[in-house]
N, C-alpha and C positions, 0 to 999 in steps of 0.2 A: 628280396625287397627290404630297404630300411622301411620303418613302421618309425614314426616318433607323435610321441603323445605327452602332455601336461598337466598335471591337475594343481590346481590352487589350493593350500592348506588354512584356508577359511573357516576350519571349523571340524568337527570330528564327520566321520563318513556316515553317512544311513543307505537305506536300502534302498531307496531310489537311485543314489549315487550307481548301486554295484549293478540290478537290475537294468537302469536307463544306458547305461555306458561300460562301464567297468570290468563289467564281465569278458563283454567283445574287445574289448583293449586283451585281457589275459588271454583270450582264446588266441587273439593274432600272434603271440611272442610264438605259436607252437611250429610256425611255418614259414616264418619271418624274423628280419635283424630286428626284435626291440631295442629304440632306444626311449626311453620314459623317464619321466624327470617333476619332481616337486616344485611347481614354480615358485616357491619361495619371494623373487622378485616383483613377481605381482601381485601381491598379496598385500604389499606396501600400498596400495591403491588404495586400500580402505583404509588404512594407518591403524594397523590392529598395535596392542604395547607388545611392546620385545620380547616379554615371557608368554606370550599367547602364538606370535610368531613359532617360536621356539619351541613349545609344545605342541601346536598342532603341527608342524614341521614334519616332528619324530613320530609325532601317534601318526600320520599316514604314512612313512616309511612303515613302521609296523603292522598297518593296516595289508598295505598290497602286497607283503614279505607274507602273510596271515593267510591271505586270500589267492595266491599261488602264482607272484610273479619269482621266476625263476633266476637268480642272478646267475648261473649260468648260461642261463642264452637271452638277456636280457640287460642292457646298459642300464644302472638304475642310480639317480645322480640326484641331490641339494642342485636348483638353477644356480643358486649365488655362488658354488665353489666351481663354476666354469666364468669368470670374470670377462671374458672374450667374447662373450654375447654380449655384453652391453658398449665393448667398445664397436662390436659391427653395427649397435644397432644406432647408434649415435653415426655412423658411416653409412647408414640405411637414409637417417633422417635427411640427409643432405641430400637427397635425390627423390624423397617421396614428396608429392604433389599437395600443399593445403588442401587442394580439394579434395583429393580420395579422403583422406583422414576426417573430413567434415561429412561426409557423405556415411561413415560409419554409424550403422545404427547404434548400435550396441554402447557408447559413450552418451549417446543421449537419452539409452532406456536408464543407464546406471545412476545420472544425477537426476533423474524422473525418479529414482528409488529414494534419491537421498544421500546421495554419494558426493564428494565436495569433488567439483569442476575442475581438477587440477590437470598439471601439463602430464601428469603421469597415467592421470586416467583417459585422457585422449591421445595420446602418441601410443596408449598400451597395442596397435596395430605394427607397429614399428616394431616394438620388441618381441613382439610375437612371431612377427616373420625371422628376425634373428634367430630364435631358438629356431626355425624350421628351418633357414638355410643355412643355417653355421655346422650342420650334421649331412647338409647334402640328402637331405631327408626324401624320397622316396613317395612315401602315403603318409595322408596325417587321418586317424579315424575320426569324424564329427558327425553330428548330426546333421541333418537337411538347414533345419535354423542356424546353422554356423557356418553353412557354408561359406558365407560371404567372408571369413576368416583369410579360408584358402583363397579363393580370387583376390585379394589385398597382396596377400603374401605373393604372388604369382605378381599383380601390378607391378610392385615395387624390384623385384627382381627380374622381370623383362626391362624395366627405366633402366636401373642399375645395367646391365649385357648392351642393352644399347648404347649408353654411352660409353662404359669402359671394356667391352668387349665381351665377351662368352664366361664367366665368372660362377654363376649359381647353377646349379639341380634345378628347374621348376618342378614343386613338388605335385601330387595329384590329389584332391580328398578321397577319401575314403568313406562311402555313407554308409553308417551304420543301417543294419538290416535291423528292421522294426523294432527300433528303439522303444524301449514298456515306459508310460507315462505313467511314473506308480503315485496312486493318491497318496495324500498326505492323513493324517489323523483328522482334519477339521473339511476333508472333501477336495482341497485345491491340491494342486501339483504339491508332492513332496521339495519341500524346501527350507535350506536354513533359516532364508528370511522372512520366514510362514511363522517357524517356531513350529512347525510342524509335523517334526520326519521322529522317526524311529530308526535311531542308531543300531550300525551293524553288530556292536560289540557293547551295547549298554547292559546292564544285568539282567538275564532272564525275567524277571519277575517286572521289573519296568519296563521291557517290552510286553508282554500279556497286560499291563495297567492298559499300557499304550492303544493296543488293539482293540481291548474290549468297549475303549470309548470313542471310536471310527465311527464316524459320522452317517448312517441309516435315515432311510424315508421311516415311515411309520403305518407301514403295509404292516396287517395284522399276520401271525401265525399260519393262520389257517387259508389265508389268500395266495394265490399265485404273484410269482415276484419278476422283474424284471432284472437278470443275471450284468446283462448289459451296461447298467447303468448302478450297480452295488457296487459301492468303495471296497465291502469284504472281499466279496466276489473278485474284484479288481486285482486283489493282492494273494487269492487263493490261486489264480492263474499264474502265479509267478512262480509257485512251490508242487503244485498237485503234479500227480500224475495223469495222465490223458485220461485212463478210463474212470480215475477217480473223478476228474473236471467233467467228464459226460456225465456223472451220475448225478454230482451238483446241481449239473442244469438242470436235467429233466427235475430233482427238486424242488427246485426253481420254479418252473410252468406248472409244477403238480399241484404246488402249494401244501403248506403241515409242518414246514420248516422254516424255524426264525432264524433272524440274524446272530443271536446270541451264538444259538449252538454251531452258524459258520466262522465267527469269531474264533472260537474255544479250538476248530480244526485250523486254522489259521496259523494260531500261536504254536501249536504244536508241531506241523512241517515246519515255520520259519525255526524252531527250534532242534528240528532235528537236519534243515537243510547247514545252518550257520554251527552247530554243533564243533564239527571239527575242525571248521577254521577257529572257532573261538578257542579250543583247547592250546595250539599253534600260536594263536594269537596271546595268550597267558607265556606261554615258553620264549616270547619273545621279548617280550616286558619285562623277565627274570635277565635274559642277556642282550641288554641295551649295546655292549661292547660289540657283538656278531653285527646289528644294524650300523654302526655309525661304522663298521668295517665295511660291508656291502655300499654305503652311500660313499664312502671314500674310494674305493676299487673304482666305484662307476665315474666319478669325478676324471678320476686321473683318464679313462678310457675315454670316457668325452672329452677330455682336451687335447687329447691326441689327434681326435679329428676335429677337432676345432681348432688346433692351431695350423693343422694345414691349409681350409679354409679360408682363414685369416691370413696366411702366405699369402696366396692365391689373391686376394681380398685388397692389400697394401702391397703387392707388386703392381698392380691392377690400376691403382687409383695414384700412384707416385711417393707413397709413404717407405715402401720397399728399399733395403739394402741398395745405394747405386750401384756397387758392386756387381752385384747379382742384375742390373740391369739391362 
């Protein structure tokens, strides 16, 4: 099965990122055609400047090269140096319906954020189906919240088969299995636009600041705690071992045990679980050359089947060679 996946280069990765999604993305490469890609082009949505682009670009190549995606059995690609997505998806646009695109939640939670109204941040359904059918894509991993993603993508490509004939893959989602909502340092959902998250790869020592000031009720010491509802707790489930996580709790109900000292075990596994990607992650900082060879390899491999696609695509619709007609 093709697997294709996307992440937006918004901003450096944290552990909500790896924990929430990122993980189950690496775990799929081991059984399936990855193909994963920096979406780069959507990124434009928030009109970050060109040197922020371009850094956060390369640190998440580095980032999932760090954290064990495998260019060997995995397609790993810049969106912007496959240029043939956006001429599909401009070929997409001419057959999707005003109204499905108005109907998208997701454009009207983002200028409820503060995000400026533009045509790029409401057609972003359009190009996203591109990147999903320009690979004949298979499974796309999301959450249950995104689903509505996949069903767009699926609308517009049934429009499209219906009127120019049998042409696209309908892809299927893929829902991630118990996606971890990891808190953030201030209690809300880890996020960049919290200003809230604890980066996967920030220095040691600015992760432990991080943690130690993670947001606690103010149940005393010596009282029984509610495991359920602790942000530490929250994030020590993401690292413990099972029988260590049962002994937690019964600490937890027993009472004698403060948050500080689940703090202090906190900081510890995240630092012995990120340990060896971090090391990985330095050796790849040193050879910038190896990643922009990986992000190049993967390019050329996606547009091999993306220009077949796009045959297929412009025979289809009368742009095609007559020749060949």
């Amino acid at each position: 099965m093709r697997v294709l996946s996307g992440i937006q280069p918004s901003g450096k990765l944290h552990i909500g990122n790896f924990f929430g999604a990122m993980r189950q993305h690496l775990q799929l490469q081991a059984e399936n055609e990855g193909f994963y890609f920096i979406a780069d082009y959507h990124a434009l949505t928030t009109s970050p400047k060109p040197e922020m682009i371009r850094e956060n670009t390369f640190g998440v190549a580095m980032d999932y090269l760090a954290l064990g995606l495998d260019p060997e059995k995995t397609v790993f690609w810049r969106q912007s140096d496959v240029p043939e997505v956006t001429e599909l998806a401009w070929i997409l646009s001419c057959v999707t319906p005003m109204g499905l695109l108005q109907r998208c939640t997701s454009y009207k939670d983002k200028v409820d954020q503060g995000l400026s109204p533009v045509h790029g941040l409401f057609a972003y359904p359009v190009l996203q189906a591109a990147d999903i059918l320009i690979y004949d894509s298979n499974l796309v991993p999301v959450g249950q919240d995104q689903k509505q993603h996949i069903e767009v993508t699926r609308d517009i490509a049934i429009k499209f088969n219906n009127t120019y004939g049998e042409t696209f893959v309908l892809p299927d989602e893929h829902i991630l299995k118990s996606v971890a909502v990891v808190p953030g340092i201030d209690g809300r959902k880890m996020s960049k636009s919290y200003d809230n998250t604890i980066e996967i790869f920030e220095p040691e020592n600015k992760v432990k600041k991080k943690i130690m000031r993670i947001k606690t009720d103010s149940t005393p010491v010596e009282d029984p705690k509610d495991s359920e509802t602790c942000n530490a707790f929250a994030l020590l489930k993401l690292v413990a071992p099972a029988d260590e996580l049962a002994d937690w709790e019964r600490q937890y109900r027993e009472g004698g045990t403060g948050y500080g000292t689940v703090k202090k075990r906190v900081v510890e596994l995240l630092h012995e679980y990120f340990r060896p990607y971090r090391q990985k992650r330095e050796e790849l900082e040193n050879n910038r050359d190896y990643v922009e060879q990986v992000l190049c390899q993967g390019a050329h491999k996606a547009r091999d089947v993306a220009a077949v696609t796009m045959k297929r695509v412009r025979d289809a619709i009368g742009l095609g060679d007559i020749r060949n007609a």
